[in-house]
C-alpha positions as a printed NumPy array, in Angstrom:
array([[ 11.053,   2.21 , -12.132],
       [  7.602,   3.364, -12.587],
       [  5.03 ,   3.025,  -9.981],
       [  1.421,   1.904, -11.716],
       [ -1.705,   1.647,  -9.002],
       [ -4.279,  -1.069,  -9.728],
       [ -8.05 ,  -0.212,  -9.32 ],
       [ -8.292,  -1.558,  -5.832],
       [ -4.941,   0.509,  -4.461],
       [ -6.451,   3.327,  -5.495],
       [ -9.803,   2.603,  -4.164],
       [ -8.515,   1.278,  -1.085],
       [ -6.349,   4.355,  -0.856],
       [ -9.223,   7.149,  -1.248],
       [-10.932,   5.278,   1.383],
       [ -8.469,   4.978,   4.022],
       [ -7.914,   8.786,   3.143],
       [-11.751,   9.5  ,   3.649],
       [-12.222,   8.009,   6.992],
       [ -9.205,   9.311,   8.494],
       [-10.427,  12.756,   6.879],
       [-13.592,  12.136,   8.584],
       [-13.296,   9.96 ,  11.714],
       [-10.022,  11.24 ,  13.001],
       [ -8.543,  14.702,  11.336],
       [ -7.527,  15.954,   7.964],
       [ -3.967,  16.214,   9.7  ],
       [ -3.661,  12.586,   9.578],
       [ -4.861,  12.095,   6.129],
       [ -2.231,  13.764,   4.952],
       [  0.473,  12.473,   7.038],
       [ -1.251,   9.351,   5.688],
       [ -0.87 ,  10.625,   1.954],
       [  2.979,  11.987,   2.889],
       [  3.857,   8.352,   4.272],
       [  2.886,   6.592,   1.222],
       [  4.204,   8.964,  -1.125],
       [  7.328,   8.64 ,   0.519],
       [  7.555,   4.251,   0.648],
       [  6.401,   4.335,  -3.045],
       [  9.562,   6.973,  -4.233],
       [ 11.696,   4.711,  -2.22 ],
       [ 10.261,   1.931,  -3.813],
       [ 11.087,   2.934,  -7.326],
       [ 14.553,   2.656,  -6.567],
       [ 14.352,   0.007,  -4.383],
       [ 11.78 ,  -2.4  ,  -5.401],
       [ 12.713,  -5.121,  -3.131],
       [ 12.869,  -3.523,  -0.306],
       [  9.064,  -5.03 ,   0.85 ],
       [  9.03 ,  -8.42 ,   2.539],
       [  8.17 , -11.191,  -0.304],
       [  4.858, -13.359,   1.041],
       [  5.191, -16.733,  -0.976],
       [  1.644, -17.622,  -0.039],
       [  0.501, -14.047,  -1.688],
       [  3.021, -14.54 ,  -4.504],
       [  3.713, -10.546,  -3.766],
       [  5.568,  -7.994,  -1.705],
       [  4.527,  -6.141,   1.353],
       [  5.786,  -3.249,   3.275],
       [  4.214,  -1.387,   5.913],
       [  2.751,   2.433,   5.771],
       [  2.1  ,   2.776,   9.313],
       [  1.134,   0.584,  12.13 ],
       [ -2.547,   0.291,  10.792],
       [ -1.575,  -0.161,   6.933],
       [  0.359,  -2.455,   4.679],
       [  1.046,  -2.029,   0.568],
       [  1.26 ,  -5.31 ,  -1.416],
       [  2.745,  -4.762,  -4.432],
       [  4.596,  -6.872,  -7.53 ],
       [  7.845,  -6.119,  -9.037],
       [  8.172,  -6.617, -12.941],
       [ 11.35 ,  -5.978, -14.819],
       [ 10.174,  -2.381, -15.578],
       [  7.641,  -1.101, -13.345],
       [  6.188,  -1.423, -10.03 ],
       [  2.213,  -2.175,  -9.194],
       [  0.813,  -1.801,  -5.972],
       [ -2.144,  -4.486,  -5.791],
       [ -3.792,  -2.85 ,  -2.302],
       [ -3.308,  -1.515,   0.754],
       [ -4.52 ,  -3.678,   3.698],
       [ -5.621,  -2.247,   7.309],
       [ -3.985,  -4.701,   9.337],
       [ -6.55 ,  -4.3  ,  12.162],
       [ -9.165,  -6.739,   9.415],
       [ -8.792, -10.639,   9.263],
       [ -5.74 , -11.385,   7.749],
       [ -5.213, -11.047,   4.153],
       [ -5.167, -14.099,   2.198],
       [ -5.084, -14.764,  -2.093],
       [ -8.608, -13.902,  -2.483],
       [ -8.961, -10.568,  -0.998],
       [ -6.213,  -9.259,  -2.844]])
């Protein structure tokens, strides 16, 4: 299946990978980078592997401890709405 990003997964992912470049280490970022590399090549041949949210009408599955991916799954590809740190308010409709 093939993985397309929205506008806000990719801007939320630069982001998370700028702070963690700046506020903690560039080690990190890329362990970051690795992790989500790795969930989204599982995810192509797994799609449902994520937890379905009815209330989000999407799929999550978690990066790390800090991080979640919500994604949909259509009948040929893959798209990852955003990634959410979990350590905000929780995520509801309208800030996906």
């Amino acid at each position: 299946m093939e993985i397309i990003w929205s506008k806000k997964a990719k801007y939320n992912f630069d982001s998370i990978q700028n702070y963690l470049e700046h506020y903690w280490t560039p080690l990190i970022a890329k362990k970051f980078i690795k992790n989500v590399m790795h969930i989204t090549k599982i995810l192509e041949n797994n799609p449902q592997l994520g937890k379905y949210r009815p209330d989000l009408e999407c799929r999550e599955i978690l990066i790390s401890k800090q991080i979640t991916l919500y994604y949909e799954v259509e009948e040929n590809f893959i798209t990852l709405i955003a990634f959410w740190n979990n350590r905000q308010q929780p995520i509801d409709m309208f800030n996906l």
